[in-house]
py3Dmol code that shows the C-alpha trace and the ligand (Angstrom):
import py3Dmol

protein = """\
ATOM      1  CA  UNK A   1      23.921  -6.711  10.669  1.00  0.00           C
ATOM      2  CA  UNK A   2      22.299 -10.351  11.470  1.00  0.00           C
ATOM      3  CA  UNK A   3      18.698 -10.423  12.232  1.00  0.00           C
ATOM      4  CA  UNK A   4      16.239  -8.068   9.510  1.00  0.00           C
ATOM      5  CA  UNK A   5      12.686  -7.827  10.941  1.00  0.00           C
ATOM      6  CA  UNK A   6      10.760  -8.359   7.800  1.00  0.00           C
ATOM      7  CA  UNK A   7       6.784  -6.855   7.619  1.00  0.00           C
ATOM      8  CA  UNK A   8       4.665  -7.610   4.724  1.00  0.00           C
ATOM      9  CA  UNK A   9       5.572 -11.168   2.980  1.00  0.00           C
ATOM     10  CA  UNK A  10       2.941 -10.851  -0.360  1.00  0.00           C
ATOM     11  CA  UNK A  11       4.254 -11.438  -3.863  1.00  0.00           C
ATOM     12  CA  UNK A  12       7.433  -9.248  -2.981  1.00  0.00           C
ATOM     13  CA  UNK A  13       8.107  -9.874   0.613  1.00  0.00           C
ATOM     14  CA  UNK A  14       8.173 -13.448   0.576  1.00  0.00           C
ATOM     15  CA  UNK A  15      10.599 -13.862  -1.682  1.00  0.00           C
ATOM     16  CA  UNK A  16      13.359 -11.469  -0.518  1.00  0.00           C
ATOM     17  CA  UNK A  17      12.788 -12.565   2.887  1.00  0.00           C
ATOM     18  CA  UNK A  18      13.859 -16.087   1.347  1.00  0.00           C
ATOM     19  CA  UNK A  19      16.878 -14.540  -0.500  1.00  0.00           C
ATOM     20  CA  UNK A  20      17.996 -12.706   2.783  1.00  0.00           C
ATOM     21  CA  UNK A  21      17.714 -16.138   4.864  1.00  0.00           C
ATOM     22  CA  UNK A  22      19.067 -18.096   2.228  1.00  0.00           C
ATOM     23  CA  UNK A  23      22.468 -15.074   2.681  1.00  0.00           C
ATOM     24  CA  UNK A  24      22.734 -15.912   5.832  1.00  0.00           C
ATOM     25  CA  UNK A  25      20.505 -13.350   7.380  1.00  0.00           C
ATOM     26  CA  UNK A  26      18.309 -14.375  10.521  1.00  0.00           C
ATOM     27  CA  UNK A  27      14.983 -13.572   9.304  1.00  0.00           C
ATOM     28  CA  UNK A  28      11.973 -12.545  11.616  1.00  0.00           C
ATOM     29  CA  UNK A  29       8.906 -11.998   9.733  1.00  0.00           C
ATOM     30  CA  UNK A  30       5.343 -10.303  10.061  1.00  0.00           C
ATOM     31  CA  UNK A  31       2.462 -10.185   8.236  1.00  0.00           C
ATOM     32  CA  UNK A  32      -1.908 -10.133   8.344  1.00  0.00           C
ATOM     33  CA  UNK A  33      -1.529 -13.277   5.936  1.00  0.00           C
ATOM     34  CA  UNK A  34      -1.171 -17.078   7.878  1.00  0.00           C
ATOM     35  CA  UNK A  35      -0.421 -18.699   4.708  1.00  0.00           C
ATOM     36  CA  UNK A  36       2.628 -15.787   4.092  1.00  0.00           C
ATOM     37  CA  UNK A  37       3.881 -16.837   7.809  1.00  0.00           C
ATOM     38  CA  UNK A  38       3.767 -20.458   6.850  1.00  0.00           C
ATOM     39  CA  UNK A  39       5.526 -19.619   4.091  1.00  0.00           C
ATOM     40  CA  UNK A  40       8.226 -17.807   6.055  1.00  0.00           C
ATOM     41  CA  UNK A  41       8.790 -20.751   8.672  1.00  0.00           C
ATOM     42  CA  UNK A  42       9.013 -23.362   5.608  1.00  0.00           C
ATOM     43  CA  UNK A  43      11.868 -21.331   4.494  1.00  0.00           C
ATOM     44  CA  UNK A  44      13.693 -21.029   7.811  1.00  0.00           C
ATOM     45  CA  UNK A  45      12.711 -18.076   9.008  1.00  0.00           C
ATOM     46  CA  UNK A  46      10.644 -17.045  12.246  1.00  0.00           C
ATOM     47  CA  UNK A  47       7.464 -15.850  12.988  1.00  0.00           C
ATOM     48  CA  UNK A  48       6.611 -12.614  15.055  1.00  0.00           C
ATOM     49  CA  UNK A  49       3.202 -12.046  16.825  1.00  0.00           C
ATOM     50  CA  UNK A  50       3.482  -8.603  16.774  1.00  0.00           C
ATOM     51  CA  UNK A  51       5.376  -5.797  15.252  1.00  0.00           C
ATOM     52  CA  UNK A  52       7.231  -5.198  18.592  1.00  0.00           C
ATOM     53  CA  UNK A  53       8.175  -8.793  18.791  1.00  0.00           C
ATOM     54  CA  UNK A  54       9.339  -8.793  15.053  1.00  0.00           C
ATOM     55  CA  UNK A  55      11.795  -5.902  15.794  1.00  0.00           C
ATOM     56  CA  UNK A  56      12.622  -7.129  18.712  1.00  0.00           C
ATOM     57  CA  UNK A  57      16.894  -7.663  18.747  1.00  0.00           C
ATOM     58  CA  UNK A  58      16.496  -6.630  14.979  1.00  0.00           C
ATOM     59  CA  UNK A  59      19.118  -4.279  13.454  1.00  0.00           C
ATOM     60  CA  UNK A  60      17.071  -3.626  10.730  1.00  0.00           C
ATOM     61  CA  UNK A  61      13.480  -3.703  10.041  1.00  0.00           C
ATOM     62  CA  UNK A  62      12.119  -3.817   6.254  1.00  0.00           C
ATOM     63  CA  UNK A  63       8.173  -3.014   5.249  1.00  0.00           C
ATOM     64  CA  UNK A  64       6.814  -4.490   2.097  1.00  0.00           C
ATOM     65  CA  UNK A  65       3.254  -3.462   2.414  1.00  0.00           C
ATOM     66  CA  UNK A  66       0.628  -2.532  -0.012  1.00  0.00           C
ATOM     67  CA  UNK A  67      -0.062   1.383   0.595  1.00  0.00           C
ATOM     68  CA  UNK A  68       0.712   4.470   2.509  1.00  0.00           C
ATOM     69  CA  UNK A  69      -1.929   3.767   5.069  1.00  0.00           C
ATOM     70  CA  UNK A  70      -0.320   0.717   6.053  1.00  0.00           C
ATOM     71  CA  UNK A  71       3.154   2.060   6.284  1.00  0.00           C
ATOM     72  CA  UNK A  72       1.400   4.441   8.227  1.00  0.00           C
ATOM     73  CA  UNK A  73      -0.103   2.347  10.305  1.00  0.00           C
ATOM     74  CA  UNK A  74       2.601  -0.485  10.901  1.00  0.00           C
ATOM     75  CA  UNK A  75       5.253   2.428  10.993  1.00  0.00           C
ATOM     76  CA  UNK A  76       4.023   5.522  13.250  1.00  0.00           C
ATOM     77  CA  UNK A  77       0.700   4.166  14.529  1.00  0.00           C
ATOM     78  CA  UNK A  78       0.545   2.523  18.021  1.00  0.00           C
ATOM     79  CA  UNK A  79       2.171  -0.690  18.469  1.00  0.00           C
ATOM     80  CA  UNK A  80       3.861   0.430  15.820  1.00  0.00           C
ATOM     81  CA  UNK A  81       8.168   0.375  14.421  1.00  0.00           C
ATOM     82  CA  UNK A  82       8.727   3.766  16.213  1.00  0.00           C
ATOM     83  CA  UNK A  83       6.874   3.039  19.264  1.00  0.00           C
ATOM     84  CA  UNK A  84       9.204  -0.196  19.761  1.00  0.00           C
ATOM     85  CA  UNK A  85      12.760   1.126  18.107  1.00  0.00           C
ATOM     86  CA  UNK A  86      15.748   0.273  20.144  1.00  0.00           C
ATOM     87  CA  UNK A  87      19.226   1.631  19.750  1.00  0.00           C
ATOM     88  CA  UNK A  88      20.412   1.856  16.624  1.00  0.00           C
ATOM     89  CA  UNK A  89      17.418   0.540  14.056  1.00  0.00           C
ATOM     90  CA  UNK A  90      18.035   1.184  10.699  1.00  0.00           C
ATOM     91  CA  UNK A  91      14.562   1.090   8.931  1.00  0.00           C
ATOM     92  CA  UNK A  92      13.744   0.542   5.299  1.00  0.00           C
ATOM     93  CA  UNK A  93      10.850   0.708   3.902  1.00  0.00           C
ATOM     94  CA  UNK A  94      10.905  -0.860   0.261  1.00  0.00           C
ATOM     95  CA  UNK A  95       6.902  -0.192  -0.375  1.00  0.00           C
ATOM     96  CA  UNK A  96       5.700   2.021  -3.255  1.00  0.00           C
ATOM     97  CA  UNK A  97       3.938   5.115  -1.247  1.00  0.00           C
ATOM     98  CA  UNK A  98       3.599   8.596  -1.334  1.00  0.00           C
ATOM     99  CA  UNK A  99       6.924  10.584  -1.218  1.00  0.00           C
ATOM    100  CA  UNK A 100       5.293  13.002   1.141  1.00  0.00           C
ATOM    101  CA  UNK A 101       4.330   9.810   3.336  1.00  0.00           C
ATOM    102  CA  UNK A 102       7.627   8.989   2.913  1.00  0.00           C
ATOM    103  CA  UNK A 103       8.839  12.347   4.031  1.00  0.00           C
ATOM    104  CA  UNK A 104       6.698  12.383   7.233  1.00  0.00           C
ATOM    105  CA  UNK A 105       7.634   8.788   8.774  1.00  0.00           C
ATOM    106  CA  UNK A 106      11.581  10.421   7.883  1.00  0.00           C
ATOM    107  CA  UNK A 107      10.246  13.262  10.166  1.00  0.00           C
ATOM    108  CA  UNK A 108       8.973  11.035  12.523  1.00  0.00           C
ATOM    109  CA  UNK A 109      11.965   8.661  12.630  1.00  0.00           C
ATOM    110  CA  UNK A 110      14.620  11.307  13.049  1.00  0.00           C
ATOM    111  CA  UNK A 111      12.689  12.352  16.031  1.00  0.00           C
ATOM    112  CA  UNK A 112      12.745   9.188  17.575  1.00  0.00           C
ATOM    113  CA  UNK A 113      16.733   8.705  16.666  1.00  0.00           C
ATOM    114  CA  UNK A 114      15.890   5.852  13.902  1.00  0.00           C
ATOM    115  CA  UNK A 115      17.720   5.833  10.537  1.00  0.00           C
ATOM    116  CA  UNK A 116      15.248   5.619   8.016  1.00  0.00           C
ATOM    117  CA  UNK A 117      15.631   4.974   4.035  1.00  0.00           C
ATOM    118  CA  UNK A 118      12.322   5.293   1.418  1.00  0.00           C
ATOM    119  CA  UNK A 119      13.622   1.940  -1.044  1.00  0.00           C
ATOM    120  CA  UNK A 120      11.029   1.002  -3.565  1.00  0.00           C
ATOM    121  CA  UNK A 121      11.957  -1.275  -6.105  1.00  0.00           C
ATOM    122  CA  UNK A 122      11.423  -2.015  -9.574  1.00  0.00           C
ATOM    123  CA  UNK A 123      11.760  -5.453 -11.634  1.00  0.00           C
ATOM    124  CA  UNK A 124       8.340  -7.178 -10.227  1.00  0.00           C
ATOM    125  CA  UNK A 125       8.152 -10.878  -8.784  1.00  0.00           C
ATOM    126  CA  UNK A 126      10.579 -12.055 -10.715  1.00  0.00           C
ATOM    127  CA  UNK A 127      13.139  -9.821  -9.691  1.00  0.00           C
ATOM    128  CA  UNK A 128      11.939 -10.794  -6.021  1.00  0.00           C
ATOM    129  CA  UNK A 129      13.070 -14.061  -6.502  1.00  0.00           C
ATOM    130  CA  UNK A 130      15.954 -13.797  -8.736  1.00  0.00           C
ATOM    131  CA  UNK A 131      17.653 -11.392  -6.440  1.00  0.00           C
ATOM    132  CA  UNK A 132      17.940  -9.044  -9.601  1.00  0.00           C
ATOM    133  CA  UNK A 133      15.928  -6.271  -7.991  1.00  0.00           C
ATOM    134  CA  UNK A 134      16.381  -2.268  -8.677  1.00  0.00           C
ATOM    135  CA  UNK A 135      16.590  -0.535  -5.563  1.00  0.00           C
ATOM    136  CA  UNK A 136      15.692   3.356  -5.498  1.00  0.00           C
ATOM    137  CA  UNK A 137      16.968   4.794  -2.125  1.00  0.00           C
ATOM    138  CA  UNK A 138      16.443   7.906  -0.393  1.00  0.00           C
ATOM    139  CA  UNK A 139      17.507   9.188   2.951  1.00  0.00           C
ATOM    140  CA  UNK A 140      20.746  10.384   4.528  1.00  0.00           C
ATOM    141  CA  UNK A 141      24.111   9.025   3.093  1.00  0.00           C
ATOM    142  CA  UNK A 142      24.888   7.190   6.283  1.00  0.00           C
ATOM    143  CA  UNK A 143      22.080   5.054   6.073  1.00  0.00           C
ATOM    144  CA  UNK A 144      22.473   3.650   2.473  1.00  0.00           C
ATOM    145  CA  UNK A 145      25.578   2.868   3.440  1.00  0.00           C
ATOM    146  CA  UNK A 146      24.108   0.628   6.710  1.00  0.00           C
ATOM    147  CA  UNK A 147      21.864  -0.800   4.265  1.00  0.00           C
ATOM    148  CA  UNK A 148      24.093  -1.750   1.405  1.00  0.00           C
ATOM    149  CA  UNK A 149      24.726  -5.536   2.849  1.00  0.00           C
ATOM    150  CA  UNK A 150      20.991  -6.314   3.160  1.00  0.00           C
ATOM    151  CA  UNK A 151      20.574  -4.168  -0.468  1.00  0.00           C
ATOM    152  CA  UNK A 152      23.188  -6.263  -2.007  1.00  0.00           C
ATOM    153  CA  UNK A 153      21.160  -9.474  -1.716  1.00  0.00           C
ATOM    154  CA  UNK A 154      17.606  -8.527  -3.123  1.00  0.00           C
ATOM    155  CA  UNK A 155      18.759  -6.434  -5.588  1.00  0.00           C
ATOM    156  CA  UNK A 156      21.789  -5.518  -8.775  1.00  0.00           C
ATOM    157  CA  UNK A 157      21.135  -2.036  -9.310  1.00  0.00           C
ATOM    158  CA  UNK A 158      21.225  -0.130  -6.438  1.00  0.00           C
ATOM    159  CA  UNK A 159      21.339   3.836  -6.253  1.00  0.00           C
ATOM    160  CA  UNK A 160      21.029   6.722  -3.585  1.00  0.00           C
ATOM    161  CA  UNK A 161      19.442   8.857  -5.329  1.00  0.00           C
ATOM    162  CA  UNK A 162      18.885  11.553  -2.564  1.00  0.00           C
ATOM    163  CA  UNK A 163      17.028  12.284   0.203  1.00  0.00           C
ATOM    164  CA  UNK A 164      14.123  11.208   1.901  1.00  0.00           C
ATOM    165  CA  UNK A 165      10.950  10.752  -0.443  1.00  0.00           C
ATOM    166  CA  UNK A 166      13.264  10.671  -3.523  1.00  0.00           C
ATOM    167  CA  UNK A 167      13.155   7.031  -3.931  1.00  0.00           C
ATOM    168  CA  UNK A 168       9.661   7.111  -4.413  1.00  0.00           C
ATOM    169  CA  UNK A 169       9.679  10.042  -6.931  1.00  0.00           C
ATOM    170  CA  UNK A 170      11.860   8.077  -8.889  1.00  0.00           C
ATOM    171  CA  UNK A 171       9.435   4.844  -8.357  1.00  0.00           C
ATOM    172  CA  UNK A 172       6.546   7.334  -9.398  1.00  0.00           C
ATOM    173  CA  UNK A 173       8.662   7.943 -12.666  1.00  0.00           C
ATOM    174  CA  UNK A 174       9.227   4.491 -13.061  1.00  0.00           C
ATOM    175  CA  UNK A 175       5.692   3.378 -12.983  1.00  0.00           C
ATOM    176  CA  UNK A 176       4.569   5.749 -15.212  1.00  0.00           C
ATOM    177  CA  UNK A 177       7.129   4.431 -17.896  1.00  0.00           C
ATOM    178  CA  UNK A 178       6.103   1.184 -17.123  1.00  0.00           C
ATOM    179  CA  UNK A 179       1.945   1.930 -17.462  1.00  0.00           C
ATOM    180  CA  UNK A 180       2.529   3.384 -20.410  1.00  0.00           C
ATOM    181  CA  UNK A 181       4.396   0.660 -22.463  1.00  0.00           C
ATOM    182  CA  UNK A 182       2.140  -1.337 -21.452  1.00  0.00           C
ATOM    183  CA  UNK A 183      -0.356   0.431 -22.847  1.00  0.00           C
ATOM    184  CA  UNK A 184       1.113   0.803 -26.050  1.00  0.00           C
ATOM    185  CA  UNK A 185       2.063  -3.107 -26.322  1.00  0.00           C
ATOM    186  CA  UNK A 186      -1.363  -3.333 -25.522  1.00  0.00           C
ATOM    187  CA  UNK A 187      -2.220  -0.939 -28.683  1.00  0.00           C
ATOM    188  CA  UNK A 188       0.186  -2.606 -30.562  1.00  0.00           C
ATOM    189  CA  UNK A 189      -1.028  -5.993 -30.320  1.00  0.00           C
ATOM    190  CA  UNK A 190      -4.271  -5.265 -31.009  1.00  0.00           C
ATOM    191  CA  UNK A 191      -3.335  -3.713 -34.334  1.00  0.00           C
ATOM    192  CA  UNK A 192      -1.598  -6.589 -35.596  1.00  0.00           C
ATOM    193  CA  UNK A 193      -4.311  -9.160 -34.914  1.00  0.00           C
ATOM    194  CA  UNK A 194      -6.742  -6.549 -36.317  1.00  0.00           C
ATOM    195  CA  UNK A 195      -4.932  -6.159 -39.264  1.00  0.00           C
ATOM    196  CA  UNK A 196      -4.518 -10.140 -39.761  1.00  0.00           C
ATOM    197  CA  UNK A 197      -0.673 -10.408 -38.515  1.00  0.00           C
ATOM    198  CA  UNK A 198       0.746 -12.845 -36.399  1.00  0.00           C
ATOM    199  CA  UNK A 199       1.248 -10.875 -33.268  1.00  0.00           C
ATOM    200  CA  UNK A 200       3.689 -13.182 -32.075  1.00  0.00           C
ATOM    201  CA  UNK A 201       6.411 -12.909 -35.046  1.00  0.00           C
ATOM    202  CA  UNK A 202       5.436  -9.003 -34.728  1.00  0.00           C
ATOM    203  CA  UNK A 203       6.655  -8.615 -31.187  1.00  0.00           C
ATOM    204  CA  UNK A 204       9.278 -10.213 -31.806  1.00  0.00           C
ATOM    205  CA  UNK A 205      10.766  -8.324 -34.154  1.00  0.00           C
ATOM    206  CA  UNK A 206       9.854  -5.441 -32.087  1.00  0.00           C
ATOM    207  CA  UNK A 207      11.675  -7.051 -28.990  1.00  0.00           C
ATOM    208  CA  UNK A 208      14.938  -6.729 -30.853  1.00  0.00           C
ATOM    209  CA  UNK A 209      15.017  -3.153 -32.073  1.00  0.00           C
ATOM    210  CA  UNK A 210      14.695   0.121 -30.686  1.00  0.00           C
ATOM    211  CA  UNK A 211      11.339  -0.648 -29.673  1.00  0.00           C
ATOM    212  CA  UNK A 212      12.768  -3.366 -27.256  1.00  0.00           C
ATOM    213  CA  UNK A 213      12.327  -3.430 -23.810  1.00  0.00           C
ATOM    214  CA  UNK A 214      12.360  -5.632 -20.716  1.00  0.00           C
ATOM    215  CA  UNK A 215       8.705  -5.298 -20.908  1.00  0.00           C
ATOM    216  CA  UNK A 216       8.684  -6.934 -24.674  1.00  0.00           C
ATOM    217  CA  UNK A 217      10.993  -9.472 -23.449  1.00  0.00           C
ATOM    218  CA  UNK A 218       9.495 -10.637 -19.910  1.00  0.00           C
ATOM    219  CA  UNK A 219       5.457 -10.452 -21.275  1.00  0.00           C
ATOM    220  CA  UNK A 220       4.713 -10.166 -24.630  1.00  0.00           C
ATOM    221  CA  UNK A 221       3.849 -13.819 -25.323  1.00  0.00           C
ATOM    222  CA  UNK A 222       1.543 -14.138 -21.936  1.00  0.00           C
ATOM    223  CA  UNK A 223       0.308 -10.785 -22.916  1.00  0.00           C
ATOM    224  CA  UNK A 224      -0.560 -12.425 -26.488  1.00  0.00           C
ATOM    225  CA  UNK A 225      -1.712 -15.510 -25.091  1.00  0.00           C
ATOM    226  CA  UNK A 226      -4.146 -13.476 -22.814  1.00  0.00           C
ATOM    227  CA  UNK A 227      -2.461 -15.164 -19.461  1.00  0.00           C
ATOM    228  CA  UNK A 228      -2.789 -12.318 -16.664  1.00  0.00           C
ATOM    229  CA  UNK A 229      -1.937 -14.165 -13.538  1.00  0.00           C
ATOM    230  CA  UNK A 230      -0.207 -11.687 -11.565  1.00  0.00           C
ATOM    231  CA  UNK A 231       2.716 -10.551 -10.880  1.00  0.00           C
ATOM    232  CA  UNK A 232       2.242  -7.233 -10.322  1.00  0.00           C
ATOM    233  CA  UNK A 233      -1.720  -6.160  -9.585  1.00  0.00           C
ATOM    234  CA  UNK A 234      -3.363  -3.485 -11.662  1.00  0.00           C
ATOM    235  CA  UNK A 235      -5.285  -2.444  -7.927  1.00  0.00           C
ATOM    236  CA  UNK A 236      -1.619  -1.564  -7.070  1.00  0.00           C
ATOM    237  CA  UNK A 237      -0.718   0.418 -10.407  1.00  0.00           C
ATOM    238  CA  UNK A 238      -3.771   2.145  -9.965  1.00  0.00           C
ATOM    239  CA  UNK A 239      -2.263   3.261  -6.436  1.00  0.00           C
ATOM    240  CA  UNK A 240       0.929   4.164  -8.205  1.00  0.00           C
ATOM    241  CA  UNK A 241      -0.762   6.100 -11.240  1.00  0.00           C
ATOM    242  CA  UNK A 242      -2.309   8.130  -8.034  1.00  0.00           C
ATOM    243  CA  UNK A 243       0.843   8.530  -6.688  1.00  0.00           C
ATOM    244  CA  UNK A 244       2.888   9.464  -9.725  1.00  0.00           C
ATOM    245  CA  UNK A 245      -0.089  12.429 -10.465  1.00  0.00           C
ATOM    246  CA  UNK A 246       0.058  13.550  -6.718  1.00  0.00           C
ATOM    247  CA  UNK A 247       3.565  13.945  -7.209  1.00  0.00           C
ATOM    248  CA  UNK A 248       2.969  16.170 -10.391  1.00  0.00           C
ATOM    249  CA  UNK A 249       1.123  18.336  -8.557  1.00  0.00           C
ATOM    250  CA  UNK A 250       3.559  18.562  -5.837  1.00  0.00           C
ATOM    251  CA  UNK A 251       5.936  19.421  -8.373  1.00  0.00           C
ATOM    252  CA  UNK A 252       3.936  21.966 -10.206  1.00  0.00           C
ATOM    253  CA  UNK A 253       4.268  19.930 -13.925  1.00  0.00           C
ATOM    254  CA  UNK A 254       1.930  18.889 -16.214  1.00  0.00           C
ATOM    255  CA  UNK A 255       2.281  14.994 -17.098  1.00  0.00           C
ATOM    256  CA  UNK A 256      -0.610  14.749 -19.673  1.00  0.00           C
ATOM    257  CA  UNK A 257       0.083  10.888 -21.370  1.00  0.00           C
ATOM    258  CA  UNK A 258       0.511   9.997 -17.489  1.00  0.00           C
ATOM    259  CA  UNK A 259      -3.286  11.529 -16.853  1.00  0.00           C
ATOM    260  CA  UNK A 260      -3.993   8.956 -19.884  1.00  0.00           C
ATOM    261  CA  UNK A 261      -2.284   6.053 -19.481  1.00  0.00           C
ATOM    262  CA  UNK A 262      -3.712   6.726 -15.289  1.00  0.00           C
ATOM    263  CA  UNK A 263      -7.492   6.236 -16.982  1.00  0.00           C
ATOM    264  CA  UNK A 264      -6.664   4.023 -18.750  1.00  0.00           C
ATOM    265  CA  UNK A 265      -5.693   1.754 -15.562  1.00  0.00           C
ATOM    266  CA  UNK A 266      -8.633   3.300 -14.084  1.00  0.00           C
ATOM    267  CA  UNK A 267     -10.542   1.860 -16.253  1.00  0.00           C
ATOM    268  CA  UNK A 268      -8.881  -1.653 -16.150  1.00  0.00           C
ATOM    269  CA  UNK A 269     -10.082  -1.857 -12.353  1.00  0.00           C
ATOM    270  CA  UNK A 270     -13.425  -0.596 -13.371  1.00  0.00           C
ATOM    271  CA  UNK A 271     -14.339  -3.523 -15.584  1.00  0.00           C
ATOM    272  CA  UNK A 272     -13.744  -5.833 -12.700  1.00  0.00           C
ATOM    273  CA  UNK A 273      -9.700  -6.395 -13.792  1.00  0.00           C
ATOM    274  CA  UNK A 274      -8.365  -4.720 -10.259  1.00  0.00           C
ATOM    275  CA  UNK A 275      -6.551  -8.682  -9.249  1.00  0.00           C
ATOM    276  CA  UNK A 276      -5.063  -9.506 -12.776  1.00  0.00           C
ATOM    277  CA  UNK A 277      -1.671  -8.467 -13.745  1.00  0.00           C
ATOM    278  CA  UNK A 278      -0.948  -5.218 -15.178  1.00  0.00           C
ATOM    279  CA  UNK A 279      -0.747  -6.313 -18.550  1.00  0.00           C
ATOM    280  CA  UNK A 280      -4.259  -6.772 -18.578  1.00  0.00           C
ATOM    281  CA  UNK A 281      -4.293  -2.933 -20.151  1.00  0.00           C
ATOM    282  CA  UNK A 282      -4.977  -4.971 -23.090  1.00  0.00           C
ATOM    283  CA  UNK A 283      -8.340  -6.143 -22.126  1.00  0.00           C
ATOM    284  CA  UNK A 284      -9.386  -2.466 -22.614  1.00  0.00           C
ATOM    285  CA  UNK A 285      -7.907  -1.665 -25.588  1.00  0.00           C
ATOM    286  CA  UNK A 286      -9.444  -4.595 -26.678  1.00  0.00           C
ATOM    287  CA  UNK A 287     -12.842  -3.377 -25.234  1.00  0.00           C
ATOM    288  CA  UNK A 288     -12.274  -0.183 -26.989  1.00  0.00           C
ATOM    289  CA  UNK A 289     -12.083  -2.291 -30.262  1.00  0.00           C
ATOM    290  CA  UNK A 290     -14.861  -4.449 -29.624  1.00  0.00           C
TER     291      UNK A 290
END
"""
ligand_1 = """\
44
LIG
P 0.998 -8.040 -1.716
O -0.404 -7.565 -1.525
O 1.240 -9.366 -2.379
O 1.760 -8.089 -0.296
C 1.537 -7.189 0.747
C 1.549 -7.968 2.062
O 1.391 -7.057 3.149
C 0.389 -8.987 2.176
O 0.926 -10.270 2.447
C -0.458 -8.443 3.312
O -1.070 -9.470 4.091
C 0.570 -7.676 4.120
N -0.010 -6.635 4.972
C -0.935 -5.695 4.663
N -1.185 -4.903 5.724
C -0.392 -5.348 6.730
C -0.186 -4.946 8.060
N -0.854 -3.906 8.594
N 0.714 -5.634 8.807
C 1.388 -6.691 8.286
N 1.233 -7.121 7.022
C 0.356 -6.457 6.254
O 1.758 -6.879 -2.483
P 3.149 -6.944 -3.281
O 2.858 -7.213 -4.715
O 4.107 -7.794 -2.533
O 3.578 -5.399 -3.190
C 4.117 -4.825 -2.018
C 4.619 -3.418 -2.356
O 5.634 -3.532 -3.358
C 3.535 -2.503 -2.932
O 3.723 -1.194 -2.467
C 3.769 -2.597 -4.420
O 3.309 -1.430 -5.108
C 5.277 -2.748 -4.488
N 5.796 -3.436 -5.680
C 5.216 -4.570 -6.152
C 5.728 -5.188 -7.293
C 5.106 -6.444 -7.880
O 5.454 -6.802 -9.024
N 4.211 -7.135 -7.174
C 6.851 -4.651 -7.939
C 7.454 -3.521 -7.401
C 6.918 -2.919 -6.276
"""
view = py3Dmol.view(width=600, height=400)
view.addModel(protein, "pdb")
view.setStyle({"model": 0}, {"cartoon": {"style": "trace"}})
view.addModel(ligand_1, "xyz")
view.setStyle({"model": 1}, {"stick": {}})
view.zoomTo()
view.show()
């Protein structure tokens, strides 16, 4: 594998289109954004006009875009991946979505003789950049296997962990761990000030105990010092929280502190915080408190 056609270059994208050039990797990238593409040709990589052009002599083709509607769109609609496969494409699409989305463009793909992998990832900008990604992959065997050498470069901890649509039911699980200590971080911090503590030397004794997590480590003092540039947009955890409930349903279990922490969020967007990071939960405990 040489050339990876590379649609949607945001926050995530960008990045591990960089790392991929920077392995070697002849990069040909897509995206709504000019300042994304500029971004992209800086960095050595080229630009396509279209999807068909960007998959063009690809042998594999990654998405990195916002939603299931624009998978939809970029993957099954007209103009679209399937439309212009050739021989052999392996796709992956490394967006957080609906499994059953997930499940349908699998459908769609192994009609049109495409190998297809659901890969959502977990470890934020950050991990974009660092290379330090965690890759949740679902699809047939063969196809992780294809995808292991571009896998290998964006992220460390890499698992097949079944087929198609399970990578995003484990990304649904993931973001509902990851909502929900922020939540509580949020909780906790406002406790601490409220009770006249130094939230600071509190978190970070927290950090190093059985409280600790990468959370604690990567946030809590931009969290503290109210700095909510994202990273990671609470618009798109409110899409997750959506996804990770639809997926309840689908499985027939009740996820109740999901349902909360999933207000909660909702209610982060509804006070005008939809752009900030995620760890702007605080702002409504805060409110709660005011
Ligand atoms: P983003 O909004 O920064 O990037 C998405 C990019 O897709 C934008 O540049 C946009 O212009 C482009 N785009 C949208 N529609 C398009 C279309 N039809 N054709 C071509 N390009 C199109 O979002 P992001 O933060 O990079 O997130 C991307 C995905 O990764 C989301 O599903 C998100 O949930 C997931 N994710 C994000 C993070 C994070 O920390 N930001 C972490 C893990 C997973």
């Amino acid at each position: 594998m040489n050339t990876v056609g590379f649609i949607g270059l945001g926050i995530m994208g960008g990045p591990m289109a960089d790392n991929l050039l920077r392995a070697g990797f002849a990069v040909v990238g897509y995206d709504l954004a000019e300042d994304s593409l500029k971004r992209l040709e800086a960095a050595g990589g080229r630009v396509g006009a279209t999807v068909a052009e960007t998959i063009a002599g690809a042998d594999v083709v990654i998405t990195m875009l916002p939603d299931s509607p624009h998978v939809e769109e970029v993957a099954l609609g007209p103009g679209g991946i399937l439309e212009n496969a050739g021989e052999g494409l392996l796709y992956i699409d490394m967006s957080t979505i609906r499994p059953d989305t997930s499940l349908r463009v699998a459908e769609a793909a192994a009609a049109k003789g495409v190998r297809v992998l659901d890969a959502p990832v977990s470890g934020g900008e950050k991990g974009a950049v660092d290379g330090t990604l965690s890759i949740m992959a679902g699809g047939e065997a063969d196809a992780f296997e294809a995808a292991r050498q571009v896998f290998d470069v964006l992220g460390t901890t890499v698992v097949h962990v079944g087929p198609a649509g399970s990578g995003q039911t484990v990304k649904a699980a993931n973001q509902l761990v990851v909502g929900g200590t922020y939540a509580l971080i949020a909780e906790a911090i406002v406790l601490l000030e409220k009770s006249g503590v130094d939230a600071h030397r509190g978190l970070d004794v927290l950090a190093g105990g059985l409280a600790g997590s990468r959370i604690l480590e990567l946030k809590r003092t931009t969290m503290i010092n109210r700095q909510f540039k994202p990273g990671f947009r609470i618009d798109l955890h409110h899409k997750d929280m959506g996804i990770a409930l639809a997926a309840a349903r689908e499985a027939g279990v009740a996820l109740p502190v999901t349902g909360v922490i999933a207000q909660l969020i909702a209610a982060a967007r509804a006070q005008g915080h939809g752009s900030l990071d995620h760890s702007a939960l605080l702002k409504v405990i805060e409110r709660i408190n005011d």
